[in-house]
C-alpha positions in Angstrom: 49.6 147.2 -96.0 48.9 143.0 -96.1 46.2 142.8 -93.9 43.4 143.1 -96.2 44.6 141.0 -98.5 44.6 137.9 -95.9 41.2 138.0 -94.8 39.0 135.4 -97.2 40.5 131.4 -96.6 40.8 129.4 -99.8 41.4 125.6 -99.7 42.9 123.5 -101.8 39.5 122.2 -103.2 38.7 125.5 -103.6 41.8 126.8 -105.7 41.0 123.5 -107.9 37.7 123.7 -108.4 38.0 127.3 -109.4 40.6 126.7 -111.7 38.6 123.9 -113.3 35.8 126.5 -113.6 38.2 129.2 -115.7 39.3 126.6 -117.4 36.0 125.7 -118.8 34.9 129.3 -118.8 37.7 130.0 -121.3 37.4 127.8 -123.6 33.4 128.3 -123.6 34.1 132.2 -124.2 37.0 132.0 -126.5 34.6 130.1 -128.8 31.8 132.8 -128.2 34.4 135.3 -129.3 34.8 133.4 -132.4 32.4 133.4 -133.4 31.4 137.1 -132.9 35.0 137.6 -135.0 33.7 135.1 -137.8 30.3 137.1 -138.0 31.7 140.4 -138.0 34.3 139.1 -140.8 32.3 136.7 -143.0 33.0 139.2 -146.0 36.5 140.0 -145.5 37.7 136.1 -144.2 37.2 134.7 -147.9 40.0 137.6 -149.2 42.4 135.9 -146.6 44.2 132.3 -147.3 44.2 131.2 -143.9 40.7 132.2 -142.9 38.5 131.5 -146.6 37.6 128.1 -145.5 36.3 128.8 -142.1 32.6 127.4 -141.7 30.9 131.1 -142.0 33.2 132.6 -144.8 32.7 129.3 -147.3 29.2 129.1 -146.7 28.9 126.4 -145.0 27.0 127.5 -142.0 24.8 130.5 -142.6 24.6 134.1 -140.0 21.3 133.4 -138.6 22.5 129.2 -137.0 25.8 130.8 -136.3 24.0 133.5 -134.1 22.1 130.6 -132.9 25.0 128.6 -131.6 26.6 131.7 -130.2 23.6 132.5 -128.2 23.7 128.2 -126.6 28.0 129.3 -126.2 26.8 132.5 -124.0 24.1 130.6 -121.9 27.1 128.3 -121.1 29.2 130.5 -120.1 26.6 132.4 -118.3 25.8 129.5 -116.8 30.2 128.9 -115.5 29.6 132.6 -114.3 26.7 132.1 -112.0 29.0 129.3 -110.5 31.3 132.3 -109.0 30.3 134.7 -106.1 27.7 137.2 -106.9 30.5 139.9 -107.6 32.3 138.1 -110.4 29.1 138.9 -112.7 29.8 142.7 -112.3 33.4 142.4 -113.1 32.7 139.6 -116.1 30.0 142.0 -117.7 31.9 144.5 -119.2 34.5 142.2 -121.0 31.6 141.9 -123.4 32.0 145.3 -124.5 35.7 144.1 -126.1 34.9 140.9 -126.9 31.8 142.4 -129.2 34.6 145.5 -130.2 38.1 144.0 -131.2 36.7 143.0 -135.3 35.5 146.3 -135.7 38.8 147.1 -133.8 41.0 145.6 -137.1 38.8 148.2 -139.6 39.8 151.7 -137.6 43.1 151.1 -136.0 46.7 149.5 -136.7 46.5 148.1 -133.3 43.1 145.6 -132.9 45.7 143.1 -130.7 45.9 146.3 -128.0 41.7 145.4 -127.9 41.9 142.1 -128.0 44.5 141.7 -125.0 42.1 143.8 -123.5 39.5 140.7 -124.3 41.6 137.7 -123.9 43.3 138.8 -120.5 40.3 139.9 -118.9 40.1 136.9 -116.3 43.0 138.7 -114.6 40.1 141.1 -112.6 38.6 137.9 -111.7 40.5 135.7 -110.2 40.4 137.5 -106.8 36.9 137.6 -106.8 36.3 134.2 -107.2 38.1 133.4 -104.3 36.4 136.3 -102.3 39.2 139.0 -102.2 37.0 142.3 -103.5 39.1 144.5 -105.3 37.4 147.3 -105.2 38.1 147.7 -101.4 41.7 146.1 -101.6 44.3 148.3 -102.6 47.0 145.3 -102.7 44.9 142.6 -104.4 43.6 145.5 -107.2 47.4 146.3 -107.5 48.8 142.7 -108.3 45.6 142.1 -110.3 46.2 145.0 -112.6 49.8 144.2 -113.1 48.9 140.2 -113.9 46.2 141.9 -116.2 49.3 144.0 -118.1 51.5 141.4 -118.0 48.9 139.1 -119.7 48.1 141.9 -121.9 51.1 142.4 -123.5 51.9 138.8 -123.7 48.7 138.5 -126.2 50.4 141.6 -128.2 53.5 139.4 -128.4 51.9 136.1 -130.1 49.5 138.0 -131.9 52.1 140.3 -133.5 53.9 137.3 -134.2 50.5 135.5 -135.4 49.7 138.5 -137.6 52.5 138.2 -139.8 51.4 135.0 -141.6 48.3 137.3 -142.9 50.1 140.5 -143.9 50.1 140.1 -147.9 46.4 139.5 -147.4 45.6 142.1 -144.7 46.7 144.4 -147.6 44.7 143.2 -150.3 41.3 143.3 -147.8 42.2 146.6 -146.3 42.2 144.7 -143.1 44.5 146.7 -140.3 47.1 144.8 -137.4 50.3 145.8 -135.3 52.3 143.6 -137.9 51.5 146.2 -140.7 52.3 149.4 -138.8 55.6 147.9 -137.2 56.9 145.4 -140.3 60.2 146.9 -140.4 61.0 147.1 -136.5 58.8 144.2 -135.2 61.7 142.7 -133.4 62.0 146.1 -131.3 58.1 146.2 -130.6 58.1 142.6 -129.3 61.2 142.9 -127.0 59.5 145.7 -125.6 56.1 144.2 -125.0 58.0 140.9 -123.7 60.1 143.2 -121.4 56.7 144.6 -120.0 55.1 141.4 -119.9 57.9 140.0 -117.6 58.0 143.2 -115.6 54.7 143.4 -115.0 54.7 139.5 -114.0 57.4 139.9 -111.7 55.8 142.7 -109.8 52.5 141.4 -109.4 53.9 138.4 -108.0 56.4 140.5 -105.2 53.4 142.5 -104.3 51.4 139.0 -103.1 54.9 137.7 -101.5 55.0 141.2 -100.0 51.7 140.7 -97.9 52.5 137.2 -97.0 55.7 138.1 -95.9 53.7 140.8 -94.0 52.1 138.2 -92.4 53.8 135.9 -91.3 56.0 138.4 -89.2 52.8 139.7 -87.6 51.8 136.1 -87.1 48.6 135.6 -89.0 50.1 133.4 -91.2 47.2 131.0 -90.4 44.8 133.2 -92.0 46.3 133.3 -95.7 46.2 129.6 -96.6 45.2 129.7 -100.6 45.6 133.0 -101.0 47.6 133.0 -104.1 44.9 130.7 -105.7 43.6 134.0 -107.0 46.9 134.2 -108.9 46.4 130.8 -110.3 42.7 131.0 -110.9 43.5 134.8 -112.6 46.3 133.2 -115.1 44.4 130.1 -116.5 41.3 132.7 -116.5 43.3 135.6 -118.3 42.1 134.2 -121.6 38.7 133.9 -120.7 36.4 136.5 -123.3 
């Protein structure tokens, strides 16, 4: 069941060089993303208290510079994702599709945090690739990945539900839609729930990597699977990358 998961070596410099690159990647797309959110809201942000004064809702900056800037955010991060393996740009591309989807998300549904998990957790997928495991032809890596990706998933419907609340009054008056509206009288229920997943699905993605080293090491190829949990670390700093 292990072996495939062993083959590709990662150092130490490796795992920390990575991690510095999701790390930077993150923080490069989080900013991209919003200011896709701040474009696609600049008429509803001035209805709500805590968004009115951002830069695009007061006026201060206008559409055409902020789609300016976005476009120098996605050369950067563009740039980050031509630092990976070849692969990682096929399984980076399609988060773009979310990131461009969860403020349209908030107009047609009571659940735009189930998108933007979706958005924010998508470095989960990439992780292993950056360190050379190919999911697509790894049953074991593809199965921890997808549980770190639900795991991290509901953990952004937990502090976003939570996050949501501060805006309901407002999200009222601007017709704006969120998980904290549809669930206002049971949200305690909803986030023990979504934490109970989130810890679940942690739990087993992490057995399932202990499972193939364990593997492993009783078949005595434990020299080939030095770093191989760096995908882990590289996927959970990376799981907020947009």
């Amino acid at each position: 069941m292990a072996a495939p998961l062993a083959v590709p070596m990662a150092s130490l410099y490796d795992i920390v060089s990575t991690t510095g690159l999701f790390l930077a990647g993150s923080l490069i797309m989080r900013g991209a993303g919003c200011t896709i959110n701040d474009l696609w809201d600049r008429n509803l942000d001035p209805h709500v208290e805590r968004t009115k004064f951002r830069p695009i809702a007061r006026g201060a900056i206008s559409p055409t510079k902020a789609i300016v800037y976005l476009g120098f955010q996605l050369f950067a991060g563009l740039g980050i994702l031509l630092s990976f393996p070849a692969s990682c740009f096929f399984y980076a591309t399609p988060s773009l599709i979310f990131v461009v989807l969860y403020p349209l998300a908030k107009r047609v549904t009571n659940y735009p945090q189930a998108v933007l998990g979706l958005t924010f957790t998508w470095g989960a997928w990439m992780g292993f690739s950056a360190l050379g495991i190919d999911l697509l032809s790894n049953t074991d890596a593809l199965a921890s990945a997808a549980l770190l990706y639900g795991s991290c998933w509901a953990w952004t419907m937990n502090y976003d539900m939570i996050y949501a609340h501060m805006d309901i009054k407002d999200d009222v008056k601007a017709g704006i839609k969120s998980i904290a509206l549809a669930h206002e009288h049971n949200t305690k229920a909803v986030l023990s729930g979504l934490t109970f997943m989130q810890d679940l699905s942690l739990q087993w993605s992490v057995v399932v990597v202990l499972h193939c080293l364990w593997a492993q090491s009783s078949a005595g190829s434990i020299s080939k699977i030095p770093g191989i949990a760096g995908g882990g670390l590289g996927t959970a700093l990376g799981s907020q990358e947009v």
